[in-house]
N, C-alpha and C positions, 0 to 999 in steps of 0.2 A: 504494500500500500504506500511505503514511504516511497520505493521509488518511482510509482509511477506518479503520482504528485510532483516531483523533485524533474520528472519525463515533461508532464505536460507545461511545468513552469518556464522550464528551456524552452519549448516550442512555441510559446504562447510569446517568449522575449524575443525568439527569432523572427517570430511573423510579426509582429509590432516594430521590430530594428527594422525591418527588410519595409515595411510599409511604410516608414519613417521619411525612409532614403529615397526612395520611390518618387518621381516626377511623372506623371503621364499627359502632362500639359492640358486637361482639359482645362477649360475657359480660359486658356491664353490667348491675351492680346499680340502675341508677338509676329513681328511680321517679318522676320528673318529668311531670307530666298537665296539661292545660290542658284550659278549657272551651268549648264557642264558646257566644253567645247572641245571639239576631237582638233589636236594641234597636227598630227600626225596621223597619216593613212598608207595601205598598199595600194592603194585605187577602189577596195570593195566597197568601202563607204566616203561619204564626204569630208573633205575635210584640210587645212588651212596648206598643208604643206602634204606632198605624196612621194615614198619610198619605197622604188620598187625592191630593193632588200628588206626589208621590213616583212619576213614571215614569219611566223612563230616566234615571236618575242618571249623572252625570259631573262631571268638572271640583270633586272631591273635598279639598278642605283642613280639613285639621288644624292647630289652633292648639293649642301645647302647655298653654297657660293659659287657652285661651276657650273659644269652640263651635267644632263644626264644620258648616263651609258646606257647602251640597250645591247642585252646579245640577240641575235635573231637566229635562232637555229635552224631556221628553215633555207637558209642562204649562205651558214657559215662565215658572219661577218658579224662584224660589231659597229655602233653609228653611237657618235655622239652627240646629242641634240640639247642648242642653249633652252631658253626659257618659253622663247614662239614656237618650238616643233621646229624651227630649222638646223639640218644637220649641219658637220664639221665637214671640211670639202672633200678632206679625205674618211674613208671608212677604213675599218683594219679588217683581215681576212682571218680567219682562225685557221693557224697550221693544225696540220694531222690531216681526217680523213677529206675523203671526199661529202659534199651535202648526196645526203639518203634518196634512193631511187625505189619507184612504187609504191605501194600502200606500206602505212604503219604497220609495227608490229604488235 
């Protein structure tokens, strides 16, 4: 008996903390909006600046003061692009293989 008292006292503080913390904005006045804008494209969709290197993107860094690096796996290259989506004149190639032929695996 003691401990299920001692049970439901914790659970009773956790749903109370957690509802505490809790914002779900209803009746806010606030009018906060954000944009999105595609800076860079391969051509499939619209957008400010077009790179036909630009496939499969990953491996994604952000310098908070430089460019950002892109590896694009799908072309075996790397592009570095300032703050508008325009890239660096030159791109780097990634030594080793050749870029993949046919379907995934």
């Amino acid at each position: 008996m003691r401990r299920s008292r001692k049970r439901l006292a914790v659970f009773v503080a956790c749903v109370l903390a957690t509802a505490a913390c809790g914002d779900d904005h209803r009746g806010s006045t606030s009018t906060s909006r954000y944009a999105t804008r595609v800076l860079v494209s391969d051509g499939a969709v619209p957008a400010d600046h077009v790179d036909a290197n630009l496939k499969n993107p990953w491996g994604i860094v952000f310098n908070p003061t430089g460019p950002v690096w892109v590896a694009n796996n799908g072309t075996q290259t790397s592009t570095l692009y300032d703050g508008t989506g325009t890239a660096a004149p030159d791109g780097f190639d990634a030594p080793g293989r050749e870029p993949p032929q046919g379907p995934a695996r």
